[in-house]
C-alpha positions as a printed Julia matrix, in Angstrom:
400×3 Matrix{Float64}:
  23.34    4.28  -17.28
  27.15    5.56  -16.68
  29.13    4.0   -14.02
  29.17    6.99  -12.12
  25.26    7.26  -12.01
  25.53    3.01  -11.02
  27.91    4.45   -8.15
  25.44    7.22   -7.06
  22.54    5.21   -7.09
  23.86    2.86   -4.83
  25.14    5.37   -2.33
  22.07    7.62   -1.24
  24.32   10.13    0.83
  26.1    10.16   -2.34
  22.84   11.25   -4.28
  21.85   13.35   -1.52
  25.52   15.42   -1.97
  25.23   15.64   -5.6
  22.07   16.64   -5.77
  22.41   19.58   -3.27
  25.06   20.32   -5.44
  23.37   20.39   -8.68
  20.28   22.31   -7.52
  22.68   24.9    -5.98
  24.12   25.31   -9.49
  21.05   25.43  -11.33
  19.52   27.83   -8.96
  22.52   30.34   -9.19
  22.9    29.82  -12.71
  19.25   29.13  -14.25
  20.09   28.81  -17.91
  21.73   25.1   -16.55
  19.05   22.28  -17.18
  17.36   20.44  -14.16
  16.72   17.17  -14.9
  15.22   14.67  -12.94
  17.83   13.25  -10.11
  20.24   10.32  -11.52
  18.12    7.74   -9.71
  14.89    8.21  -11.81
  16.4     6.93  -15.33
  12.5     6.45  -16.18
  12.73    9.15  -18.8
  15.28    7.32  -20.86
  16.12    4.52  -22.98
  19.33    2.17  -21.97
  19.77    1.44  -25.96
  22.8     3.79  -26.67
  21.39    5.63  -29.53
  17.65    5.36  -28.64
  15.76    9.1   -27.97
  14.37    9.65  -24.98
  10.77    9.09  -24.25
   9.82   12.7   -24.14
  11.93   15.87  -23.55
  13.5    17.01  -20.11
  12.01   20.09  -20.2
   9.71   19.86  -16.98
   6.68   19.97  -19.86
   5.31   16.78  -18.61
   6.86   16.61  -14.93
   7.7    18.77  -11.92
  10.21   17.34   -9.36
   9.36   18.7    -5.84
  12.57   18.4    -3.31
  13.34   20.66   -0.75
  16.73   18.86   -0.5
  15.07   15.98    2.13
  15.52   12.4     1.62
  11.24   11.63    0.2
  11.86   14.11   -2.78
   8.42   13.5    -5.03
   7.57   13.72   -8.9
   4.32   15.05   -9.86
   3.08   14.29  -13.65
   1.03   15.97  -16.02
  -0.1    13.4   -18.69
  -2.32   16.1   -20.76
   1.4    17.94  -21.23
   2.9    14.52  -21.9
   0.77   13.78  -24.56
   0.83   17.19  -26.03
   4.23   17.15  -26.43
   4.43   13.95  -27.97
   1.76   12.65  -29.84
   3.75    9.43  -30.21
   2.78    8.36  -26.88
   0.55    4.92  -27.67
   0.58    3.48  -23.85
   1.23    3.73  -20.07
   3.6     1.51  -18.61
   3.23    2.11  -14.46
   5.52    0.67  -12.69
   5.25   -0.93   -8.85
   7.53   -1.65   -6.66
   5.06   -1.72   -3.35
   3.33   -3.91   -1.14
   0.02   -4.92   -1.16
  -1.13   -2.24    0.99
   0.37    0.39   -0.86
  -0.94   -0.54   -3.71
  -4.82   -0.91   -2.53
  -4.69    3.04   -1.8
  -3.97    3.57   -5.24
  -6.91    1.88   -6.34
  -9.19    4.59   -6.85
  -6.63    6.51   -9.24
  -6.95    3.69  -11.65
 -10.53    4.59  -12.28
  -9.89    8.11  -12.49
  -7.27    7.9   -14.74
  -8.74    5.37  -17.42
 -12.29    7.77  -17.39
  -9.77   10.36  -18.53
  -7.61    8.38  -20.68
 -10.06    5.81  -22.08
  -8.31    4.97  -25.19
  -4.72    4.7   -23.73
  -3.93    1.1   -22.86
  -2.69    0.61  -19.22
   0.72   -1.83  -18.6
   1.92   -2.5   -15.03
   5.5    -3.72  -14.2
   5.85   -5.29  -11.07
   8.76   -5.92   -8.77
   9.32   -9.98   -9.37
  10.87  -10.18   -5.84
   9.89  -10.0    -1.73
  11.42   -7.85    0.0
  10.45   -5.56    2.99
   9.27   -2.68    0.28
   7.58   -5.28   -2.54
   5.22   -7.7    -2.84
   5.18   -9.57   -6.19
   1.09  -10.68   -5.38
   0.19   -7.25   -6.8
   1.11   -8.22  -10.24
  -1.95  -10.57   -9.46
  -4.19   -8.04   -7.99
  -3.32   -5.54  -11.1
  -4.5    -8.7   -13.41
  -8.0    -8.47  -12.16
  -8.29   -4.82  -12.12
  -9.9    -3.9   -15.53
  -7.91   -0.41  -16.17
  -5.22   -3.11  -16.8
  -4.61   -4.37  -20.28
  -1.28   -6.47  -19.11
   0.91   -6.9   -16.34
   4.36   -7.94  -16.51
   7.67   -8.92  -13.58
  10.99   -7.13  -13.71
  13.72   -7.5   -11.79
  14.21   -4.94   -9.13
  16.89   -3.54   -6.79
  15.94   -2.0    -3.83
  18.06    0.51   -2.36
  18.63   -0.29    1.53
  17.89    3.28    2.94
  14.78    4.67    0.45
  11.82    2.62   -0.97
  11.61    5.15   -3.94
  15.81    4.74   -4.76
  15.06    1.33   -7.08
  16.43    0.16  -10.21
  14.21    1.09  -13.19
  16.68   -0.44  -15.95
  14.84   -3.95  -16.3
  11.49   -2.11  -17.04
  13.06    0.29  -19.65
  14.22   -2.67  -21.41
  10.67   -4.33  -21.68
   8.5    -1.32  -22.36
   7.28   -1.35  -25.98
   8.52    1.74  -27.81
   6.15    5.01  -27.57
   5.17    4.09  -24.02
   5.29    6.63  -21.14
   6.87    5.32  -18.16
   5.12    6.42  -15.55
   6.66    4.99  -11.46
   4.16    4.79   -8.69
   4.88    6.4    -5.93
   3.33    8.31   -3.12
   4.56   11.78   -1.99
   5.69   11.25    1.7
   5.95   13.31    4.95
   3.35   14.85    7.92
   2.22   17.37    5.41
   0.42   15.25    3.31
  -3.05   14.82    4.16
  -3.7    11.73    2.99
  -1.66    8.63    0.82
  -5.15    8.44   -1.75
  -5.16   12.37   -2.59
  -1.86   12.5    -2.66
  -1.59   10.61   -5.5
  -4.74   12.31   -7.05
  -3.11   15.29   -7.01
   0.58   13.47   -8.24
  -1.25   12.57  -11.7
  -3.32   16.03  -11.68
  -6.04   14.47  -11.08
  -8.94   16.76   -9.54
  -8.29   15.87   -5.71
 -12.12   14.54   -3.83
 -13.2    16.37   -1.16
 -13.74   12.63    0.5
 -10.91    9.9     0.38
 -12.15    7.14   -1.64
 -12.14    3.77   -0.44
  -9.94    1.35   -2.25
 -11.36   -0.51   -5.22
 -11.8    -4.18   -4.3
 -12.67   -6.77   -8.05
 -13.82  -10.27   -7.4
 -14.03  -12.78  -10.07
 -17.36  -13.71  -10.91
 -16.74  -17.86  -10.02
 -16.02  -18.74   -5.77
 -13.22  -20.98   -5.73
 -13.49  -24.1    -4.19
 -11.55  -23.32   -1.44
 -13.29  -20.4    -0.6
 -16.57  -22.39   -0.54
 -15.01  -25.02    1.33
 -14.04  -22.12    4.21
 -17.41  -20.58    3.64
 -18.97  -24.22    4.24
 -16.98  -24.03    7.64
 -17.42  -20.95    8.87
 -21.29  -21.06    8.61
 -21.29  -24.39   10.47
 -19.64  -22.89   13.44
 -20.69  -19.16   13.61
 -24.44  -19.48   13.3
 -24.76  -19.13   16.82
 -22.71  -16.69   17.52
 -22.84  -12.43   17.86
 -20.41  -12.23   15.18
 -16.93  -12.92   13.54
 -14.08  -11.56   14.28
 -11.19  -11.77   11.74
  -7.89  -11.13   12.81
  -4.43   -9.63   10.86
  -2.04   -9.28   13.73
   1.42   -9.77   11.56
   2.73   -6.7     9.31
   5.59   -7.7     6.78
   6.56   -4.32    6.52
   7.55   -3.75   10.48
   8.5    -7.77   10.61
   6.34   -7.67   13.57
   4.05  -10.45   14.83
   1.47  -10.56   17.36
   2.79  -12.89   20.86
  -0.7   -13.58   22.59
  -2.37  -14.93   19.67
  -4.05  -17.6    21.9
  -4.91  -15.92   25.06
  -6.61  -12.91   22.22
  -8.82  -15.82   20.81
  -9.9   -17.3    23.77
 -11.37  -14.41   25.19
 -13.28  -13.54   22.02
 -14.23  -16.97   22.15
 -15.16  -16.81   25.63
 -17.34  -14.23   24.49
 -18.88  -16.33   22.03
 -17.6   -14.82   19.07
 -16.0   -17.03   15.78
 -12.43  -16.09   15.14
 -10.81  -16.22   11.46
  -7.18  -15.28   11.49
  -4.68  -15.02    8.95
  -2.04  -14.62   11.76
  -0.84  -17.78   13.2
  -0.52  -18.47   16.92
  -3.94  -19.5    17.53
  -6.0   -22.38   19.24
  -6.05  -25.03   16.7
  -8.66  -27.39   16.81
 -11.5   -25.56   18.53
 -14.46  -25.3    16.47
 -14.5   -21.66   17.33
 -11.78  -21.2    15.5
 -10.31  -20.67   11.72
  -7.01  -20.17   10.87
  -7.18  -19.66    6.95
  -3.84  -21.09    5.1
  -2.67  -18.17    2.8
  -1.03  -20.99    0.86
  -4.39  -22.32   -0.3
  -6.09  -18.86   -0.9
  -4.64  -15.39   -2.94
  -5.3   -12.86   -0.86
  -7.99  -11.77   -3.47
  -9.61  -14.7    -2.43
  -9.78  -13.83    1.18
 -10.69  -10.55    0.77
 -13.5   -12.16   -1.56
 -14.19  -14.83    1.54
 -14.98  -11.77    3.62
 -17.19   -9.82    1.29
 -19.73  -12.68    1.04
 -19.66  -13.64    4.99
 -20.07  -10.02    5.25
 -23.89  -10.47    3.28
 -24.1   -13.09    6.51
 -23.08  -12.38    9.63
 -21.78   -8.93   11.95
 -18.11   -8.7    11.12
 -15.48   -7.45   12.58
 -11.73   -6.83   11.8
  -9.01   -6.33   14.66
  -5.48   -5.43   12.96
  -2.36   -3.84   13.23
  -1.3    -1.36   11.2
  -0.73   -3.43    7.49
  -2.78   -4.4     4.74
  -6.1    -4.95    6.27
  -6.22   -1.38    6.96
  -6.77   -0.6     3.77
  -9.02   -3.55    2.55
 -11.11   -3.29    5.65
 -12.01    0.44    4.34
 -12.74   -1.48    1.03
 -14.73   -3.9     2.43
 -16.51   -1.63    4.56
 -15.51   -3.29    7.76
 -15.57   -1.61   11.0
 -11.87   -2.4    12.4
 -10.25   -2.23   15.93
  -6.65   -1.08   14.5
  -3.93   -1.83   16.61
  -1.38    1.26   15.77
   2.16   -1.22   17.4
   4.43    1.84   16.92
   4.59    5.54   16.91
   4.28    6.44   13.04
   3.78   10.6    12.77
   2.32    9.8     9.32
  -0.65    7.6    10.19
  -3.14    9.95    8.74
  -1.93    9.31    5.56
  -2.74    5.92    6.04
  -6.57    6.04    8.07
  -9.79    5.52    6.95
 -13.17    6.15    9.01
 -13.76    2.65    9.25
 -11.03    2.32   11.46
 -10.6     3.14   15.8
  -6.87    3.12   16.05
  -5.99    2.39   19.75
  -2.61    3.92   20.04
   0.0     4.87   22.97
   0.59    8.6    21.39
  -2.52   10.83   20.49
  -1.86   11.93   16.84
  -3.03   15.47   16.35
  -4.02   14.93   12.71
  -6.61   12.04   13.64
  -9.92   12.89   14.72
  -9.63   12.55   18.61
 -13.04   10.34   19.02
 -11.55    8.06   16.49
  -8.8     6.79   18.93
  -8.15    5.15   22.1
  -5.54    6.17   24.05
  -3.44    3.1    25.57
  -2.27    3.4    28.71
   0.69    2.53   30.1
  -0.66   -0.45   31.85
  -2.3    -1.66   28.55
   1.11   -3.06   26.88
   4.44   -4.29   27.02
   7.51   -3.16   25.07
   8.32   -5.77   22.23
  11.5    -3.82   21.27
  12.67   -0.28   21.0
  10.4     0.5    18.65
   7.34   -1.82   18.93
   5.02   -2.3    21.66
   2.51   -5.0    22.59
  -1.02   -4.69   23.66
  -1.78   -7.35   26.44
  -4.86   -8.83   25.16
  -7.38   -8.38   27.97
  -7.47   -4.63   26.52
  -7.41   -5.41   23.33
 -10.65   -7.67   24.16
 -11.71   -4.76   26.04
 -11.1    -2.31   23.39
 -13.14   -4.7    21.23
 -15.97   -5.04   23.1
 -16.88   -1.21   24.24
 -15.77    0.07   20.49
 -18.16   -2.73   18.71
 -20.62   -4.24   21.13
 -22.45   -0.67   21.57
């Protein structure tokens, strides 16, 4: 990569500029190439010398950017490996949390029933940050379209998720593999975050949004039998568990009335498991799992058999357990903290989303508006729901 493209990358108004610029040309003089934009260098060796993977000849990709900052690639692998047989692998790359990458779960199958004979590589961002989540390198290593996962060292850019550093995977991808980012088209317009990115790989799009794809291993841990031990020691009396994710990494936001939440559900003789601290340690009514002790497969496996057991419930705010309560098959009470246009993109059926603003791409019977009375601002941006509601919210959504 040249210094200049180093300089671009790492000023997006910069890339913005240019790019305007470049499209301008190529669209008043059409005989000028249109490659990708200088921040996807997935198409190319570093090695000085090397070819490029395939041509830049839009025979295998189509770059769709009306000039606004969440410009998106769509792929056709059939053209990619038509116009180079070479092509012995796919090498995806993340650089997403674990929510993102539990929509894309579904893809995975699709893809390796049309690609059975192409092994699968993932590349996964090594590092936390408010985009990335290393753990999914551990959730890709028990999903079976996966022959091998492997780290790389990622930069994220500060103003766009998709603006990241791809030189650390081009320099560990065996020769004749396709590199192949993950990312989801993003805006109002789409529909939904899982057919999006059916219809990114060309995939035929379902008329119904899969669930995500949720692989257990085939032993229970002994920690997970050791909560499981617990948890049907307390709750064998009671209506029901209720398991609660009231933290999202990606808004840094954490639930404040974590205790006076639990006691009502308590109080209404429900068992509480949280993976959200805050609550009232030492009542018997009460888990608080440690996330040190258990990968999150592990809870998500912890749920699945307690599921087989007892009526369970998920309350959470808008964050991973979105998604793996729609693969769990969970009903959920989700808690929708801040006004996000997109949130269709992100729903499943599974889940009532009380929310302070009606979104007029969500079914209107599948949320509860909050009134102003129901919450308190936490900041600009974020508001709180004062849990009586909640607890209300809870009990007229679930106990009927």
């Amino acid at each position: 990569m040249s210094n200049f493209q180093i300089y671009l990358r790492s000023h997006r108004l910069l890339c913005v500029c240019y790019e305007i610029l470049r499209w301008t040309l190529h669209k008043i003089c059409f005989f000028i190439p249109d490659p990708a934009p200088v921040w996807y260098g997935y198409n190319k060796r570093p090695t000085a010398g090397q070819s490029e993977t395939l041509p830049l000849d839009k025979s295998w990709y189509q770059m769709r950017r009306p000039l606004y900052w969440h410009e998106h690639v769509y792929y056709n692998l059939d053209n990619a490996l038509a116009v180079n047989p070479q092509v012995q692998g796919f090498a995806f790359v993340f650089f997403m949390g674990i929510g993102d990458y539990l929509y894309t779960t579904a893809v995975w199958d699709a893809l390796k029933e049309k690609y059975p004979h192409i092994p699968f590589y993932a590349y996964v961002g090594e590092q936390f940050d408010r985009n990335n989540s290393p753990i999914v390198g551990k959730l890709l290593a028990e999903n079976p379209n996966f022959e091998k996962v492997f780290y790389f060292k990622g930069m994220r850019h500060p103003l766009i998720w998709k603006n990241y550093d791809y030189s650390r995977v081009l320099q560990q991808v065996p020769e004749h593999f396709l590199v192949i980012p993950v990312y989801y088209d993003y805006g109002i317009h789409i529909t939904h975050r899982v057919t999006s990115l059916f219809d990114t790989f060309g995939l035929p799009v379902p008329s119904e949004v899969p669930s995500p794809r949720m692989y257990f291993p085939q032993q229970t841990a002994e920690v997970v039998s050791d909560y499981l031990n617990t948890t049907r020691a307390h709750a064998k009396n009671s209506p029901g568990i209720v398991f609660l994710q009231l933290d999202s990494r990606g808004s840094n936001y954490v639930y404040p009335h974590m205790q006076a939440l639990v006691q009502g559900l308590i109080n209404q003789g429900y068992y509480v498991i949280s993976v959200t601290k805050g609550g009232p340690l030492g009542n018997p009514q009460y888990l608080e799992l440690d996330i040190k002790k258990l990968s999150i497969n592990q809870t998500w496996q912890f749920l699945h058999i307690l599921k087989a057991e007892f009526p369970l419930y998920v309350i959470a705010v808008n964050s991973v357990f979105w998604a793996a309560s729609a693969g769990l098959e969970l009903p959920n009470l989700g808690l929708q903290h801040w006004i996000d246009k997109k949130v269709h993109n992100l729903w499943y059926p599974n889940i009532q989303v009380v929310t302070n603003y009606l979104y007029p791409l969500l079914s209107r019977e599948k949320q509860l508006l909050a009134p102003v009375q129901s919450y308190t601002r936490h900041n600009k941006k974020i508001i709180d729901y004062k849990p009586d509601w909640v607890l209300k919210w809870f009990l007229q959504t679930f106990e009927k």
